[in-house]
C-alpha positions as CSV (number, residue, x, y, z in Angstrom):
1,X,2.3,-2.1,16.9
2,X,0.3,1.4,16.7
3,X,-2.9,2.4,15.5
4,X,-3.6,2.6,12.2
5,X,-3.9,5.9,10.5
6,X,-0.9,7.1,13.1
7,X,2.5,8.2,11.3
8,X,6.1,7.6,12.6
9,X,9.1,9.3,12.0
10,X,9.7,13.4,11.0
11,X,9.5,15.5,7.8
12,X,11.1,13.1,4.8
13,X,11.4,10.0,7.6
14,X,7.9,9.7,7.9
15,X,6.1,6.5,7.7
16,X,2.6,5.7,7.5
17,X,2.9,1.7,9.0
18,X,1.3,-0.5,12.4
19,X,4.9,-2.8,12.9
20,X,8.2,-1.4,13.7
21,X,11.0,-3.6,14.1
22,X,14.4,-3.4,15.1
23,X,17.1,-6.1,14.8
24,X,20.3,-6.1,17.1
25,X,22.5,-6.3,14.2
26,X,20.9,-2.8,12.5
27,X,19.9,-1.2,15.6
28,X,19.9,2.6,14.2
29,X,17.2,1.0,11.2
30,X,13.2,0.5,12.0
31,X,11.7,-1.9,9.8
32,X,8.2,-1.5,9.4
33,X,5.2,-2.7,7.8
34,X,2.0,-1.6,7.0
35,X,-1.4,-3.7,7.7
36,X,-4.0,-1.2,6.7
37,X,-7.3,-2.9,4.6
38,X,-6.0,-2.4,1.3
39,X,-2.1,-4.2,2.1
40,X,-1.4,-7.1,0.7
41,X,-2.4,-10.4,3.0
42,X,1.1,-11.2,3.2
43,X,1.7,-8.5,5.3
44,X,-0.4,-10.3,8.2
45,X,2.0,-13.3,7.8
46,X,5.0,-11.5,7.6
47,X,3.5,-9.7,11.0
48,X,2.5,-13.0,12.2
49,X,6.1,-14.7,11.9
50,X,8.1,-11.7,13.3
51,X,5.8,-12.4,16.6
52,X,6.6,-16.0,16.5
53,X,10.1,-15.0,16.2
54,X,9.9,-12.6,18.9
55,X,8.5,-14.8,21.3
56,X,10.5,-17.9,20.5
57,X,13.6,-15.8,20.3
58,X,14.3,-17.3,16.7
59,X,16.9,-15.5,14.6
60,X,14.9,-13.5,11.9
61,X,16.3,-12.5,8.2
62,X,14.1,-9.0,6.9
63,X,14.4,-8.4,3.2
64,X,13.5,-4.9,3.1
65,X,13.6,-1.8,0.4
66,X,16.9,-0.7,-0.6
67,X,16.9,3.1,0.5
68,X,19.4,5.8,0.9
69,X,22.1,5.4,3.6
70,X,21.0,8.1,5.4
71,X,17.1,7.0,5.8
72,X,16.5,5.4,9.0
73,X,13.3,3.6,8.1
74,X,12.5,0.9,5.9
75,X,9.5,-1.2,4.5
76,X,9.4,-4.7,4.9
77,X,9.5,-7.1,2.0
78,X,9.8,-10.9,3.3
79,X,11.2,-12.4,6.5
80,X,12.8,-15.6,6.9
81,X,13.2,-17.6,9.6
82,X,17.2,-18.3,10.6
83,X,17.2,-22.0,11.9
């Protein structure tokens, strides 16, 4: 997580987001999501379960914007957990 306000990324990669993920089956791809005042509330539980996930080292499925091959960022949509 970073600071909010703080971008990521260069020129047309940049992101404006507080949670960056990667997964080890995408690993070139950062996920992230944005948890700024006016984001929806889900975002806080989508943040919320990738932590669990993390720290329980529970398989995660991230539904995310389709984007261009070549972009190496992505939003976040939904996550699922994979039990």
């Amino acid at each position: 997580m970073q600071v909010q306000g703080l971008e990521f990324g260069r020129e047309s990669e940049m992101i404006d987001a507080e949670v960056f993920v990667t997964l080890d089956s995408e690993p070139d791809t950062v996920f992230t999501l944005r948890l700024h005042d006016d984001s929806p509330p889900v975002n806080t539980l989508i943040a919320e379960t990738l932590r669990e996930a993390y720290l329980n080292k529970i398989p995660v499925t991230i539904y995310h914007q389709i984007a261009p091959k070549t972009r190496k960022n992505v939003k976040i949509h939904m996550v699922q957990f994979d039990r």
